[in-house]
N, C-alpha and C positions, 0 to 999 in steps of 0.2 A: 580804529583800535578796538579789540574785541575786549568785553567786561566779563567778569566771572559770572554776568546773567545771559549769554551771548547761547544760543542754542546749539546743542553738545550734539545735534545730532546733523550739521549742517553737513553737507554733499563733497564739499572737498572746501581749503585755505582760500581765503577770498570771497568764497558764496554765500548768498547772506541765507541765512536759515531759512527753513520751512516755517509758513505760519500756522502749519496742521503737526508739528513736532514738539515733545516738552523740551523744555528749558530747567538748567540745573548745572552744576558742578561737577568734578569727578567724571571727565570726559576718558581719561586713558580706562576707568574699569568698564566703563559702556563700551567704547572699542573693543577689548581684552574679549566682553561678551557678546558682543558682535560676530568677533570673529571665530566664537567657539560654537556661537548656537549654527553659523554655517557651515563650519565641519560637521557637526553632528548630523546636520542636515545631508549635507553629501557622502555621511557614511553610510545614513540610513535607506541613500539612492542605491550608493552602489549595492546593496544588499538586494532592495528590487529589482534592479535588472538583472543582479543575478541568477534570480531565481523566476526570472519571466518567463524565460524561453519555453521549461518546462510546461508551466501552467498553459499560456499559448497553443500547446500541442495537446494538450489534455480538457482543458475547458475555458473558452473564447473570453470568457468574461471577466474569468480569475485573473489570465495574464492581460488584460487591457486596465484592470483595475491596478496591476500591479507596475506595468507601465508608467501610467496616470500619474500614479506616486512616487515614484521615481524620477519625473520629468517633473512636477511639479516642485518638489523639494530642491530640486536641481537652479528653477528658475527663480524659487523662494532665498535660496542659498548667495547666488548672481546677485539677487534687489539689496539685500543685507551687506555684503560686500562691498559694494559698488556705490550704496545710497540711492537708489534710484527713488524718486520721488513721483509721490507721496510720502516720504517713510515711515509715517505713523501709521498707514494701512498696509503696508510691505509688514510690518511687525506685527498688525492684528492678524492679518491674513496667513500670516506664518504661526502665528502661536494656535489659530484656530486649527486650521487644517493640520498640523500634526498632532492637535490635542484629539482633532476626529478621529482622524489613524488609529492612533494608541485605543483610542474607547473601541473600534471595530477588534481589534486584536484581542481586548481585556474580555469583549461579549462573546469570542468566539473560545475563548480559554474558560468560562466562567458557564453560562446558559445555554451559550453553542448558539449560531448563526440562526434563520430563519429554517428549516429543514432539515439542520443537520447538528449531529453530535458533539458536547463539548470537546475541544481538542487538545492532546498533547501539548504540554510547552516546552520549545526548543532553543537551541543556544542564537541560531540565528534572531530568531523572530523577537527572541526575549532583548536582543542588542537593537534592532534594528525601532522599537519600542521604547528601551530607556533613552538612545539618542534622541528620537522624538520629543520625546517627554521634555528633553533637556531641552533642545532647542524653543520648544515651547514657552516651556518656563523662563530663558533668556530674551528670547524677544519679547514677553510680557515685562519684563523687568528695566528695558531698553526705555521702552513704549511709554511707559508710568512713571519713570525716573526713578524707580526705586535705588539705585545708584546714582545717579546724578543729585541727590538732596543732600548730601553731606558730601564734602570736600576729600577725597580720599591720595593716596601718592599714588602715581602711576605705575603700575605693577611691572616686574621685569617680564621683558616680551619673552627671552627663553623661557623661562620656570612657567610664565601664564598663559602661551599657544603654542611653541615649539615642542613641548614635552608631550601633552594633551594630543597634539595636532598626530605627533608619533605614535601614541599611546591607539589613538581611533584605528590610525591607517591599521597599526598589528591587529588588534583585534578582529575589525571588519573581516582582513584579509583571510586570518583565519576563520570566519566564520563563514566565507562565500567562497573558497580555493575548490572546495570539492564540487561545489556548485558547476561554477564554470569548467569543471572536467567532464563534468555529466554523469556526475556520480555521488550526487546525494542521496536520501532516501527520503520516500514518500509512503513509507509502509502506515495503514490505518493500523493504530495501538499501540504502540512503544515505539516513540520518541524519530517519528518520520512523518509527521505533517508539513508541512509545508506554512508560511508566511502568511500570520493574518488569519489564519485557519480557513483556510481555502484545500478541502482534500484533493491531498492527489491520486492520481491512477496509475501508480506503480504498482510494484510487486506488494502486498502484504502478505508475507507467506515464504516460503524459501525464494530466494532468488535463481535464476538458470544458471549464473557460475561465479560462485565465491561470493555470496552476499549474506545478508542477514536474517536469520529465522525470527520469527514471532515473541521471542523473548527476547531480541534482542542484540544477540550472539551473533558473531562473524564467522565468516567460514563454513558454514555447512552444507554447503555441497562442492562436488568436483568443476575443474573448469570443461567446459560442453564445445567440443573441438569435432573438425570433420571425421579424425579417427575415431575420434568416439561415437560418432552419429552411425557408423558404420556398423562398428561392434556392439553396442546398445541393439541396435535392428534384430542381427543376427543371432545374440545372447535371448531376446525374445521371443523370435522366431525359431529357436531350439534348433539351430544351424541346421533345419531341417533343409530338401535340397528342392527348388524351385515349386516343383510339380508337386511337394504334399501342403507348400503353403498356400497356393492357388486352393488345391482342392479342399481345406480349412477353412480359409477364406470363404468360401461358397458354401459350404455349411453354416457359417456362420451368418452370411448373407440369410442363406434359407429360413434360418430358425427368427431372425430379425422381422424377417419379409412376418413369417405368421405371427408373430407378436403385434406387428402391425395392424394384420388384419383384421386379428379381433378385435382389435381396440378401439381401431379406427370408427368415430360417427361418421365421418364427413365421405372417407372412401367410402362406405356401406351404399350410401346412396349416389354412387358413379357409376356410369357404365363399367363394364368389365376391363375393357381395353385401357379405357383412362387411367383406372386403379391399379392393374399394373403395374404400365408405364410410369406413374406416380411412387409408385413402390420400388420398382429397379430402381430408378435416379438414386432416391434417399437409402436404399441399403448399398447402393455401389460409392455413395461417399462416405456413409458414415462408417463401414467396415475399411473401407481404403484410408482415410485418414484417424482411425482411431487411436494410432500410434504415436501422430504428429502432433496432434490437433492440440494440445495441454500441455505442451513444455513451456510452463512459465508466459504463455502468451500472455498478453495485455488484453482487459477486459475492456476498456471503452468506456470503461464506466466510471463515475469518480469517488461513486458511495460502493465501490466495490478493489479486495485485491485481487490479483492472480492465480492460477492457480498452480499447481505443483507443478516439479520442474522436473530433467530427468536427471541420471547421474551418480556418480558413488557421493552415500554424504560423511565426510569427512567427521569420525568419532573427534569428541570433545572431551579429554578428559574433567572429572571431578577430582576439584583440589583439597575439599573440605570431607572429612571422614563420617559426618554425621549425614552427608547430602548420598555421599556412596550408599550407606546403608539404607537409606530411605528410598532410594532409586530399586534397592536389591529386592527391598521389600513390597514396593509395587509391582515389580516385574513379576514376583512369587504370587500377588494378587489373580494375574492373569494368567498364570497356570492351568488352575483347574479349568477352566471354562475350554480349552481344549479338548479335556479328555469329556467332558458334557454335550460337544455339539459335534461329531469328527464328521457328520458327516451334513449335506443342505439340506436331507428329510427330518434329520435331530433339529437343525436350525426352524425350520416349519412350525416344528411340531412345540418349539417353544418362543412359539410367537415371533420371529422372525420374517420376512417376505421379502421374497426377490424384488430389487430394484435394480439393477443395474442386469445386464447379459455379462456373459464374461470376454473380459477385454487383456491379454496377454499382458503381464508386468503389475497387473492390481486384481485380478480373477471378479466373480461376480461376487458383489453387494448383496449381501440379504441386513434389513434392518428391520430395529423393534423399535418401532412407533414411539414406545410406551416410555422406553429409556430416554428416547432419542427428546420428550418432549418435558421430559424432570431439566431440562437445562444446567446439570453437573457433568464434571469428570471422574470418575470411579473406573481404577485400575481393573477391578475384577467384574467388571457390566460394561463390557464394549455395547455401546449401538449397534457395531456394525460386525457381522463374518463375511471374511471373504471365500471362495469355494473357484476349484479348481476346475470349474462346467457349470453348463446350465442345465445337468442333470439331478433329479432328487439321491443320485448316491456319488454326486462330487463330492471330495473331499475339501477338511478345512484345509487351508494354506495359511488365512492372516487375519489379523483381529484390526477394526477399525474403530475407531473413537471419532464421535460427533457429538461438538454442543451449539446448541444455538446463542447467538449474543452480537453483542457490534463488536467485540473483542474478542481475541483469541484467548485458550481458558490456560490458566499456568500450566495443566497441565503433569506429565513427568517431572520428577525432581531433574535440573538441570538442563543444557541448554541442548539435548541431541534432537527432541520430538520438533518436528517441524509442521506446523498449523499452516493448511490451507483452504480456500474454498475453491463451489464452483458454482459461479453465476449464471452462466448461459448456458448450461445444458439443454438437451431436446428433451422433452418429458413428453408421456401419451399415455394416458391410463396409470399413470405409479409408476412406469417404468422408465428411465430413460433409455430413451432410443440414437440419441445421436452425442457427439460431445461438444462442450461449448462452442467450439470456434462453428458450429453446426451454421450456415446461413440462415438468415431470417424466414424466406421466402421458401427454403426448403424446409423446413420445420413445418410452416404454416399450411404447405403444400397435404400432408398428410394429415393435418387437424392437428396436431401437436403444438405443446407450446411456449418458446423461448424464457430459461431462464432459471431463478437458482431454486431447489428443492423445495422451500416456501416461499418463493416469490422475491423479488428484490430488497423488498424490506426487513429482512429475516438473513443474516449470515448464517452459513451453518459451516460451522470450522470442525475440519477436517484431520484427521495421523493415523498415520498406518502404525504396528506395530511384528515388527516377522519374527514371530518365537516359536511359531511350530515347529516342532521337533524333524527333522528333512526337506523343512521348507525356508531354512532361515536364510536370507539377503546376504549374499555376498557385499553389495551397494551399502549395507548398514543397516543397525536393527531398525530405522525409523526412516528407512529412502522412502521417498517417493515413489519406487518401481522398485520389484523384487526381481532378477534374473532367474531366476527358480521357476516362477511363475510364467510357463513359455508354451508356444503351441507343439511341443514333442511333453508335457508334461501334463499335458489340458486333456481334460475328459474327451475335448470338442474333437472332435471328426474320428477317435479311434475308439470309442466304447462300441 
């Protein structure tokens, strides 16, 4: 016959206790918290594997780590359950390891991880964390008798795990359903890190169709369909007719090829024939893919987003009257500096320099160092002009804003400016010559060298904005690509 000093954590009716378990009274609340710290625990699983896959595909160690915890909690949750013995180490081992969890998650919210920047805190991670915690806290409780030392009623099973037990499942579910669609967000800066603070390598920055800009905002761009891939091409290419984009093309190659050559150290000292043949390769890819290369691709990288995407971006209206006016009033900022720069030799001459050639749908890049390295945003001191050639009397077409930072900057009042970078670009001399998705080996091949404007450790966030007056974006004042900006409207191949 069992005594009220009979130990409350025995394995099932009949088994005589653990001599490694306390002893105490008030055995239905220690059950009640039994069975609650192993839901919490199997909530805070399914949240990890929900979110593994991605990680897995992105960086080896994030989604093993988050496996790990998921299967661990899973087999924490079973010992609890079930009683499996030892159970006084079943219950250290579970309050420790989720307490570790939580403190990785708190360091990566708080100081930020070994290398990398504090993160975001999200609805998942933040659930997936107090479960923890709780589980934690219950199994130490179990463990120490903190319930078991006063005599307590048996609580009812509905109201003390049926309620709770339902309460997890909703929450979890909503907080991993987008997950398991494959459509969460991973955007670095507002409120898309990922679990534990392990960055992800999604888009930060507009998404390719119907996702979220840099503040946060849904919707701003169009969905990216084959008829659209069609008419995009052709709205670029200035529906000109096969034979003058060929021979544009080839211009453009040409003017690449001698940019190349000056700049190049490593070609200078190749034979002639090598340096060529090293030259055709990388200007017959990087003019042939210039178009494709930066829709939204994936960088590879996990301390990096995406970069722009193509596509009409869908206006967002402002609901608030004071945010209209503020928007009005910045757009008025960036007026004059039109009629001050109209043409790339104005741009030159006030400190400006090409960095970019011009690439149909975004024209050539001239940037001022000087702005570009004050690290603000000021509506009426673009970084960047765009120009309609790589001649000194192209015209302006578009004004570009660059700030450096690990976050993209507010920005415009409201949510239409879409923030992007570009990590991999081919750079040779100040200029880039190829665009991100450019190969390694091709890059390297002419001395150039992979990568973002200052180097990987350095974001440099990106928006266009199209207010020139005959130049403005049907796509939207702040797309990604202007249709305006096409090779029948480009200096290149007919001045």
């Amino acid at each position: 016959m069992s005594t009220p000093t009979d130990d409350a954590l025995s394995t099932s009716p009949g088994n005589e206790p653990d001599s490694d378990t306390p002893v105490g009274e008030g055995s239905g609340a220690d059950d009640t918290l039994r069975t609650l710290a192993a839901l919490a625990m199997l909530g805070a699983a399914v949240i990890h594997f929900a979110f593994a896959p991605d990680h897995l595909s992105e960086e080896t160690s994030h989604g093993v780590f988050f496996l790990i915890s998921g299967w661990a909690q899973l087999l924490a949750a079973g010992a609890l359950l079930f009683r499996w013995r030892p159970q006084r180490a079943w219950l250290y081992g579970s309050a420790v390891f989720n307490l570790g969890v939580a403190a990785i998650w708190l360091v990566s919210r708080t100081a930020g991880l070994p290398g990398e920047e504090p993160e975001a805190v999200g609805f998942p991670d933040s659930l997936a964390t107090a479960l923890e915690v709780f589980a934690a806290v219950a199994a130490l409780a179990i463990a120490l008798g903190w319930m078991s030392r006063t005599a307590v009623r048996r609580p009812n099973f509905g109201l003390a795990v049926v309620v709770p037990a339902v309460a997890v499942v909703a929450v979890v579910s909503a907080s991993v359903v987008p997950a398991l669609g494959g459509g969460h967000e991973h955007a670095h800066g507002d409120g898309g890190h990922d679990e534990h603070g392990h960055d992800g390598g999604a888009a930060e920055g507009e998404t390719a169709a119907g996702g979220h800009d840099e503040h946060g905002h849904d919707g701003a761009t169009a969905e990216g369909t084959d008829d659209f891939a069609a008419t995009r091409i052709a709205a670029l290419t200035g529906y000109l007719p096969q034979s003058d984009i060929d021979r544009i093309r080839q211009v453009n190659r040409d003017y690449l090829a001698a940019q190349i050559q000056d700049r190049s150290r490593l070609l200078a000292g190749l034979p002639e024939d090598e340096r060529q043949a090293r030259i055709d390769a990388f200007t017959q890819y990087s003019v042939d893919n210039a178009l494709e290369s930066e829709n939204g691709a994936a960088t590879g990288n996990d301390d990096m987003p995406d970069m722009h995407s193509h596509g009409p971006s869908v206006w967002q209206d402002l609901d608030n009257p004071a945010d209209v006016l503020k928007l009005q009033g910045e757009l008025q900022q960036a007026g004059p500096v039109m009629a001050q720069y109209p043409t790339a030799a104005d741009a030159m001459a006030g400190g400006y320099m090409q960095v970019t050639p011009y690439v149909p749908g975004i024209g050539a890049h001239y940037l001022n160092i000087g702005r570009l390295l004050d690290g603000t945003f000021k509506p009426g001191e673009p970084e960047m002009l765009l120009y309609n050639g790589n001649d000194p009397t192209s015209k302006l077409v578009g004004l570009s804003y660059a700030v450096l930072g690990a976050d993209p900057p507010a920005g415009f009042t409201g949510p239409n400016d879409v923030w992007h970078v570009h990590p991999g670009l081919c750079i040779l001399g100040g200029l880039v010559v190829g665009p991100d998705q450019t190969p390694q080996e091709l890059c390297d091949s002419i001395g150039a060298q992979k990568g973002g404007p200052f180097g990987n450790r350095s974001k440099m966030w990106m928006a266009h904005l199209w207010q020139v007056p005959g130049w403005e974006s049907s796509w939207g004042l702040f797309s990604g690509e202007n249709p305006a900006i096409n090779l029948a409207t480009s200096d290149v191949g007919h001045s």
